[in-house]
N, C-alpha and C positions, 0 to 999 in steps of 0.2 A: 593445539588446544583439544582437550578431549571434553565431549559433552557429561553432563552431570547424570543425564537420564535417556535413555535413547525414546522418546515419545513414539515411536512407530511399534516399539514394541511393546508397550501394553496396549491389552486389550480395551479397556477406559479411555485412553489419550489416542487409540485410532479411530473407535467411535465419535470423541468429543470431534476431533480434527476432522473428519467425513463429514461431519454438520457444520462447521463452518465453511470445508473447502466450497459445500454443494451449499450454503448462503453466498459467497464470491461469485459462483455461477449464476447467481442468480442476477446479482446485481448489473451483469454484462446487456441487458436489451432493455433498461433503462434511459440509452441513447445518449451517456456519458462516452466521447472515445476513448477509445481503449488506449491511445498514448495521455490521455488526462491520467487514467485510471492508474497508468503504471507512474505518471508523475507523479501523482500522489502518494502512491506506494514507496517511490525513493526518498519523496523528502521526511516522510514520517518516518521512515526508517532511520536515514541521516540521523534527526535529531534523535532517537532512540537506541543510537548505538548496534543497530540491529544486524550483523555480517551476515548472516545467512538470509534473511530479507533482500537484503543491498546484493546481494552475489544473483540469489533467486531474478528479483524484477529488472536490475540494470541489465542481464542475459537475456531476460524474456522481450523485456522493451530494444533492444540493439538485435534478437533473433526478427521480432515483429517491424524492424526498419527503422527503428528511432537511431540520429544520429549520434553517434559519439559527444560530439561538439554539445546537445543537448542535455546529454546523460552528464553529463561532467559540469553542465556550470549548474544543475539544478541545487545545488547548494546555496548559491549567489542569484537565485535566478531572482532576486530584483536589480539588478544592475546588469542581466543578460538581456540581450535585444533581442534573443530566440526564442521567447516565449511570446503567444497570444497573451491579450487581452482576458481572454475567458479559463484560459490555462493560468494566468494570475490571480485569478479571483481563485481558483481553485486549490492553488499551492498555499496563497494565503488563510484561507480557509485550512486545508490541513496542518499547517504548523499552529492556528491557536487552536485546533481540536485535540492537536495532539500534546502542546503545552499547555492543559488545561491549569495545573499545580502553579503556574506562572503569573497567571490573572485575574480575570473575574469572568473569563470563561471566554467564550466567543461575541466580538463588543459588535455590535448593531450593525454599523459601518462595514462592516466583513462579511455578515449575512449579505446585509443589503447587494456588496458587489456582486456577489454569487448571485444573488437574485436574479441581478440584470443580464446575467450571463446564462443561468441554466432555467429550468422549469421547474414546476414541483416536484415531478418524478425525478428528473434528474438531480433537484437538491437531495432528496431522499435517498437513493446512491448514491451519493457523493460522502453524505454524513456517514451510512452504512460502511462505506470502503473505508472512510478513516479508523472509523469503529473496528473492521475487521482488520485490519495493516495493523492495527495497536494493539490487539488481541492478538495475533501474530508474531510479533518485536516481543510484547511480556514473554509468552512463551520460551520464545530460541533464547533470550537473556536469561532469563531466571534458569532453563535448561543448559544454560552457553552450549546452544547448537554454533559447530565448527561450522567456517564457510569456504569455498571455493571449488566445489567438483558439482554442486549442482549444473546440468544441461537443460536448458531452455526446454518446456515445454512436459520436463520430467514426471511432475505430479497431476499431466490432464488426465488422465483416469482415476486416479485418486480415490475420488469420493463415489463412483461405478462399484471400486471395486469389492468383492464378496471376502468375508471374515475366511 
């Protein structure tokens, strides 16, 4: 697959992309962990068709220790028994934020679990990451960014670095 637009290379779409990579940074001392953080990021992907997302964070999350076995059912992960309690409330939360067009948005019951599980700050990263992972997924789609050569940890300077 060849991409439609290479976004690295305008000047506009590396700008735009340095403000949200360095918003993502942000969201890290929140006290969401950081394997919530990438499970969230793959199952919003999953349903978003997203390949260079899915190639990106399953790498990052499997470079950062997450098990295979974890990375592969997070598709299924209500009928997987390797997931927390709190890491369900969070996947569920990211599949109805990210299937907004589906419902009537994110129904009370689903807040609520996440409730029980995170704090305010951490609900606030949590919503944010979904936010940012789907601003991410639009992107590499609407551009069909190719996936498979991204290396773990490829774009941590990223948003550092000078035009």
């Amino acid at each position: 697959m060849e991409a439609r637009l290479n976004v690295f290379a305008s000047p506009t779409a590396r700008t735009f992309l340095k403000h949200i990579v360095s918003a993502g940074h942000a969201l890290k001392a929140a006290g969401v962990p950081a394997a919530t953080q990438e499970l969230v990021n793959i199952r919003a992907s999953q349903i978003n068709g997203c390949a260079g997302c899915l190639d990106m964070h399953t790498k990052d999350a499997a470079a950062a220790g997450e098990t295979a076995v974890r990375i592969n059912l997070v598709a299924t992960w209500r009928e997987a028994t390797v997931f927390t309690e709190a890491e369900r409330a969070a996947l569920e939360l990211a599949e109805q934020g990210t299937r907004l067009a589906d419902g009537a948005g994110v129904p009370d019951e689903v807040w609520a679990n996440a409730a029980k599980h995170y704090d305010e700050e951490q609900l606030v990263a949590l919503v944010a990451q979904i936010a940012l992972i789907n601003t991410f997924n639009r992107l590499n789609v609407i551009t069909r960014q190719p996936a498979g050569d991204y290396q773990p940890g490829q774009y941590a300077d990223f948003a550092n670095e000078r035009p």
